[in-house]
C-alpha beads as a LAMMPS data file, in Angstrom:
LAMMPS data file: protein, C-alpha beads

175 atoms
174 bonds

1 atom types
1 bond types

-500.0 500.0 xlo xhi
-500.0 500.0 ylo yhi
-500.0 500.0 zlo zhi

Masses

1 110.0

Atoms # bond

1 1 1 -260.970 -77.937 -322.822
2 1 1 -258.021 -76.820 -320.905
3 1 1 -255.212 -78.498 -319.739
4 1 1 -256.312 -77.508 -316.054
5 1 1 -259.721 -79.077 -317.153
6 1 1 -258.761 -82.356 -318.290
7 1 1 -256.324 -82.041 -315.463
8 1 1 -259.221 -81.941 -312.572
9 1 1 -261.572 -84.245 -314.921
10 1 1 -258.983 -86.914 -314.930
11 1 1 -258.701 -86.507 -311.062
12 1 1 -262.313 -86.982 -310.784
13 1 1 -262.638 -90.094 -312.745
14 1 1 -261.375 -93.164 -312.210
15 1 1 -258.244 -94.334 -314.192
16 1 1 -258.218 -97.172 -316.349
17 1 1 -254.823 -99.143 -316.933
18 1 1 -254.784 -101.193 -320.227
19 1 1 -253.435 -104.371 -319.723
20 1 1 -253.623 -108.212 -320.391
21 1 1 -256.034 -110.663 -318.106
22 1 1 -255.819 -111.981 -314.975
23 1 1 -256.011 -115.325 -314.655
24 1 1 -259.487 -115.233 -313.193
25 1 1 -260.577 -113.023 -316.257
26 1 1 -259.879 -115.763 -318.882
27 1 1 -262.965 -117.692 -320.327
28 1 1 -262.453 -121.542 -321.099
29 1 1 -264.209 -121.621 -324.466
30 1 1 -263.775 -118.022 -325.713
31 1 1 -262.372 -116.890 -328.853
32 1 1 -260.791 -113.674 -328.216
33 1 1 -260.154 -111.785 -332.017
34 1 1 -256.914 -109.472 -332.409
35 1 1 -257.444 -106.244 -334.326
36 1 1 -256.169 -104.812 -336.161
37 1 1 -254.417 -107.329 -338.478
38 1 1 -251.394 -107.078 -340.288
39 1 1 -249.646 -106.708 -343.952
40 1 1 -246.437 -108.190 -344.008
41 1 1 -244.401 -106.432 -346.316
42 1 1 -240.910 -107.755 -347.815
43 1 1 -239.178 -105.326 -345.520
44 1 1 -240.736 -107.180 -342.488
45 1 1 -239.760 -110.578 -343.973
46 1 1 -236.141 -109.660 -345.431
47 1 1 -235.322 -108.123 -341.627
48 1 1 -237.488 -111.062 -339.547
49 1 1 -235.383 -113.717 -341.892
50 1 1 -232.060 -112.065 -341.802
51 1 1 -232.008 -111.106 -338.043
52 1 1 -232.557 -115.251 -337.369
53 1 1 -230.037 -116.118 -338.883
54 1 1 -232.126 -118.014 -341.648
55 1 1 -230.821 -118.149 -345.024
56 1 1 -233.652 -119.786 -346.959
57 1 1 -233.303 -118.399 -350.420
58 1 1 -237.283 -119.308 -350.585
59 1 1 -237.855 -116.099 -347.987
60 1 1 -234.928 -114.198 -349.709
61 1 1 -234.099 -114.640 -353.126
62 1 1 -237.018 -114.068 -355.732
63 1 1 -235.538 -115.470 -358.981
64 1 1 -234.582 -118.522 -357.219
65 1 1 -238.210 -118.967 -355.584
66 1 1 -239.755 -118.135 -358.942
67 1 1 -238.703 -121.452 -359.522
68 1 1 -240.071 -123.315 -356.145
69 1 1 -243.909 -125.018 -356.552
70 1 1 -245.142 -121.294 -354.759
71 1 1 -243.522 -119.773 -357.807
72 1 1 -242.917 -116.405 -355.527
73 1 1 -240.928 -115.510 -352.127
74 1 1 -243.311 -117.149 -348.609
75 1 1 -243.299 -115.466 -345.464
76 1 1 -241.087 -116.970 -343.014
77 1 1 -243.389 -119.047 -340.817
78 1 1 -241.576 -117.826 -337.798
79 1 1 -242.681 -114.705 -338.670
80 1 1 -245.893 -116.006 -339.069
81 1 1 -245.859 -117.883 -335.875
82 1 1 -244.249 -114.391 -334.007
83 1 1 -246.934 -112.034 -335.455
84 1 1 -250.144 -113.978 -334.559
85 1 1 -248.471 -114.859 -330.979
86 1 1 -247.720 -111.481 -330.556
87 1 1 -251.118 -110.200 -331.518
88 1 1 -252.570 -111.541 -328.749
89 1 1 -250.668 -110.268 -326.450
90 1 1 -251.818 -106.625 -325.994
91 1 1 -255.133 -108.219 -325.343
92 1 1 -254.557 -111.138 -323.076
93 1 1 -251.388 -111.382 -321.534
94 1 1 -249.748 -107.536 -321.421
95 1 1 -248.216 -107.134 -318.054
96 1 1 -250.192 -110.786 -316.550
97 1 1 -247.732 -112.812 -318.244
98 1 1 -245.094 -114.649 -315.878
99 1 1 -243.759 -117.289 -318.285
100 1 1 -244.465 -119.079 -321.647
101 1 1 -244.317 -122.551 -321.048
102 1 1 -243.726 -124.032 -324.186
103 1 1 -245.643 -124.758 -327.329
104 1 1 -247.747 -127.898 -327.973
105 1 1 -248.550 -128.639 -331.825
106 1 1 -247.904 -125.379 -334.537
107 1 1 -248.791 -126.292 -338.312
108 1 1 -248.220 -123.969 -341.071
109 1 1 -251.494 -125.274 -343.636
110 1 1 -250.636 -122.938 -346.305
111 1 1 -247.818 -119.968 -347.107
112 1 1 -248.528 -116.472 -346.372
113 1 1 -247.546 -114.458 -349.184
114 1 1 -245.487 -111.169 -348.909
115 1 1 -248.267 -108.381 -349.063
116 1 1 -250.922 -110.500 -347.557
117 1 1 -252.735 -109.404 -344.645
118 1 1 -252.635 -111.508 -341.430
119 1 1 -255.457 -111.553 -338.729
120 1 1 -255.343 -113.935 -335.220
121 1 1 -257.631 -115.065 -333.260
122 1 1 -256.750 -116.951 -329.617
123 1 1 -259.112 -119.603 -328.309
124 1 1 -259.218 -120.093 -324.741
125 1 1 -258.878 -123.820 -324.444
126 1 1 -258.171 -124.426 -320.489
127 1 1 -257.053 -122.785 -317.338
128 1 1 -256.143 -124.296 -314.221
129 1 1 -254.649 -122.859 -310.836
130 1 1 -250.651 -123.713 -310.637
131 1 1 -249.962 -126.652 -308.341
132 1 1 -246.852 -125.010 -307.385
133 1 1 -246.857 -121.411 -308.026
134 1 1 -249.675 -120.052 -305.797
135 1 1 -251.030 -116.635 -307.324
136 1 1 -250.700 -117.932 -310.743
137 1 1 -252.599 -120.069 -313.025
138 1 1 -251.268 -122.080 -316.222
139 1 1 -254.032 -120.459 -319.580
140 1 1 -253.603 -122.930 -322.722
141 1 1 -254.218 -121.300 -325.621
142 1 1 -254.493 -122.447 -329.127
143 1 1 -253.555 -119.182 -331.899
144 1 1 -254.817 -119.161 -334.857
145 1 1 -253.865 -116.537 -338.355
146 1 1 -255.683 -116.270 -341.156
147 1 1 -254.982 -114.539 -344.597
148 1 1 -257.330 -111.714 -345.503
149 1 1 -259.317 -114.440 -347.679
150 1 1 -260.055 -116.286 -344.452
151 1 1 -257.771 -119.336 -345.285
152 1 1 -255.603 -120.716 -342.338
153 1 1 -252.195 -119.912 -342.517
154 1 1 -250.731 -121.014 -338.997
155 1 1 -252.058 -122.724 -335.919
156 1 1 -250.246 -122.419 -332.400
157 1 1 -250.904 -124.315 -329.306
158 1 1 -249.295 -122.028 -326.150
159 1 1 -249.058 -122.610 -322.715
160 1 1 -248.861 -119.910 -320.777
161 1 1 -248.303 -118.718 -317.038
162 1 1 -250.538 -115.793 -315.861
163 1 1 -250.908 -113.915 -312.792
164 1 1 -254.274 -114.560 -310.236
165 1 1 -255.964 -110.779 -309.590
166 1 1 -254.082 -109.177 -307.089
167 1 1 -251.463 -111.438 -306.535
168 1 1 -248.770 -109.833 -309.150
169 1 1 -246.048 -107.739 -307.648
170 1 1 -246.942 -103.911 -307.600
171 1 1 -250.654 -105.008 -308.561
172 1 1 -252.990 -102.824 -307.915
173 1 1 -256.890 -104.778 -306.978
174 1 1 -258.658 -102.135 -309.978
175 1 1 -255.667 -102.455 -312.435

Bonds

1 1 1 2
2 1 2 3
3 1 3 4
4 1 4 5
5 1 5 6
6 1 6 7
7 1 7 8
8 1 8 9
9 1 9 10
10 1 10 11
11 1 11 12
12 1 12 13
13 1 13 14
14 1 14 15
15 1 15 16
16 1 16 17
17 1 17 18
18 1 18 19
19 1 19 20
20 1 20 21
21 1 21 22
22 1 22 23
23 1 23 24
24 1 24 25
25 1 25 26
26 1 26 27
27 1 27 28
28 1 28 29
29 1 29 30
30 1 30 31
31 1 31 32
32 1 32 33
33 1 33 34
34 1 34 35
35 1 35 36
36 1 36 37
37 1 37 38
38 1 38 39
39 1 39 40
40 1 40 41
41 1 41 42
42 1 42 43
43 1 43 44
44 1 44 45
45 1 45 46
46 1 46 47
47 1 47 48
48 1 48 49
49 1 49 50
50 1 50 51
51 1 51 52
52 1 52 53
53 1 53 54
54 1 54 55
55 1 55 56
56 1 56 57
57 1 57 58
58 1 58 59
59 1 59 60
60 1 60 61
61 1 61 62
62 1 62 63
63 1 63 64
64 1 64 65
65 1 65 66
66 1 66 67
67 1 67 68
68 1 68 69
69 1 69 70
70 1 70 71
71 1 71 72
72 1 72 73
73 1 73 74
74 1 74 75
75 1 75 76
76 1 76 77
77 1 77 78
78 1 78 79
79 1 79 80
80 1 80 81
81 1 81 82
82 1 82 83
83 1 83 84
84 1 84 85
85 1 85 86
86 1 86 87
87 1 87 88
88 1 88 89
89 1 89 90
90 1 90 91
91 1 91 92
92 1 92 93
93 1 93 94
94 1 94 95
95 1 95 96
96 1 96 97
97 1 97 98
98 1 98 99
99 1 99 100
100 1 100 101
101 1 101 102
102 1 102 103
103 1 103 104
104 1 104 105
105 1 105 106
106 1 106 107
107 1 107 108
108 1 108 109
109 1 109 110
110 1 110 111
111 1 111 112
112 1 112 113
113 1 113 114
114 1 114 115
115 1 115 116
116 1 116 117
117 1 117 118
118 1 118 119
119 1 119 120
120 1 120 121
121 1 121 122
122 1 122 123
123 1 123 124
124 1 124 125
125 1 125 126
126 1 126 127
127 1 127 128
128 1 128 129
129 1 129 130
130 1 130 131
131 1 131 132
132 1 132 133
133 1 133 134
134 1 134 135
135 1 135 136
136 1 136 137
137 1 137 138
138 1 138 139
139 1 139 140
140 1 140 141
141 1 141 142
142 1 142 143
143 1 143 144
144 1 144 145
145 1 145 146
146 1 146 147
147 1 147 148
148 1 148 149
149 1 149 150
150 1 150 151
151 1 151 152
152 1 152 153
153 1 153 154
154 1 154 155
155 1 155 156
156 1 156 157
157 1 157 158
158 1 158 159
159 1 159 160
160 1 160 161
161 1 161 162
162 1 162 163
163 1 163 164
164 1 164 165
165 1 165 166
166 1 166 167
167 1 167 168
168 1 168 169
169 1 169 170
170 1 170 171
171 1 171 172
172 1 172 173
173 1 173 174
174 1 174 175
């Protein structure tokens, strides 16, 4: 096909912008799963952990963690926390997003080890109009990552503000 084809095919179809969810699009109850998921390698951990400031020797130093009850280097957990959050938001909240609001209860049940593979999941856990912003609605969210043996390596509770259909600025009704 030539460029003139997909040219006048693409003028004949209708276009499709990828984005997060409107407000009205979220469903209390659903589990929405991120793909793909994600190896974090000591490059990722070394820059995530340096860039913060953070001088744990147990995300940096691998003699002296060697001798820490992990016996080995852990993955930041704001790294952790970062990556599962920002999974998600291709998905659900990519250009529908006004605010976060804050974050309600995070735990970190076990380490995620450098070269593990981390998958997220967000469940859907309430949305309500805004009292005080019309067009928007507050979507609670609780994140979850798991290792690529299933175990649970962080849990995030998120509140977040999104946009009502239609009622973002430049918004187009089909967009």
């Amino acid at each position: 096909m030539s460029v003139d084809d997909r040219d006048a095919a693409a003028a004949a179809g209708r276009r499709i912008v990828q984005r997060g969810l409107w407000f009205e699009q979220f469903e209390q109850g659903a589990t929405y799963v991120h793909a793909p998921g994600r190896t974090i390698t000591e490059a990722d951990n070394v820059l995530f952990t340096t860039l913060t400031m953070n001088t744990q020797a147990l995300h940096l130093d691998a003699h002296w963690a060697a001798t820490q009850p992990f016996g080995e280097r852990l993955v930041n957990s704001m790294l952790t926390l970062a990556t599962i959050v920002g999974a998600s938001v291709a998905q659900l909240t990519q250009g529908t997003l006004v605010a976060n609001l804050g974050f309600g209860a995070v735990a970190f049940p076990r380490p995620l080890l450098l070269g593990d593979t981390l998958y997220s999941e967000t469940l859907v856990t309430g949305a309500r109009l805004s009292a005080s912003r019309p067009g928007q609605g507050v979507v609670s969210l609780v994140h979850t990552g798991r290792d690529q043996h299933g175990e649970i390596v962080a849990t995030a509770e998120r509140s977040t503000l999104v946009w009502c259909r239609g009622a973002a600025p430049g918004a187009e009704e089909g967009a």
